[in-house]
C-alpha positions, -999 to +999 in steps of 0.1 A: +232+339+092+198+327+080+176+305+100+149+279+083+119+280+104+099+247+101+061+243+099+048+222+120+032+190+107-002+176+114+007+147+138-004+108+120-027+108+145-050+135+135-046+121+096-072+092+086-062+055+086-063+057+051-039+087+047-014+071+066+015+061+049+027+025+075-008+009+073-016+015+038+018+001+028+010-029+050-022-033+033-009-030-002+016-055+006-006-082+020-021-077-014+003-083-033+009-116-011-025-127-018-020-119-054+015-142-055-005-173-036-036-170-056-012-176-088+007-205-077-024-225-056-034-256-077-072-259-071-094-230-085-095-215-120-110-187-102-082-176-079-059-181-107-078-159-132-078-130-107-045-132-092-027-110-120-051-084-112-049-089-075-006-082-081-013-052-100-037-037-079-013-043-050+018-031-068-001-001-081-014+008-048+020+003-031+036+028-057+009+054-050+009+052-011+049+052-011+048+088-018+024+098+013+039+116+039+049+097+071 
């Protein structure tokens, strides 16, 4: 009978803020948020011509800090 021994893991605690997998996911969706209102808000050009980027920026950083570890 074989045993798996597991390595321990660095606790989140000892990881940077940005390494952490909750807040950056938080931050990435407030992003995207801000990217959805900035599209459909009625009063500047300039939020509107920045919003698409604002969406992918958030979606694209969502995809990358899905895969961190919790």
């Amino acid at each position: 009978m074989t045993h798996l021994i597991e390595t321990p893991r660095p606790s989140p605690a000892k990881r940077p803020f940005f390494l952490r997998r909750g807040p950056m996911e938080n931050i990435a969706t407030t992003l995207i948020a801000i990217g959805f209102l900035m599209l459909f808000q009625p009063f500047l050009l300039v939020l509107y011509t920045y919003s698409l980027v604002t969406l992918l920026a958030g979606t694209a950083m969502f995809i990358i800090v899905s895969k961190f570890p919790e």
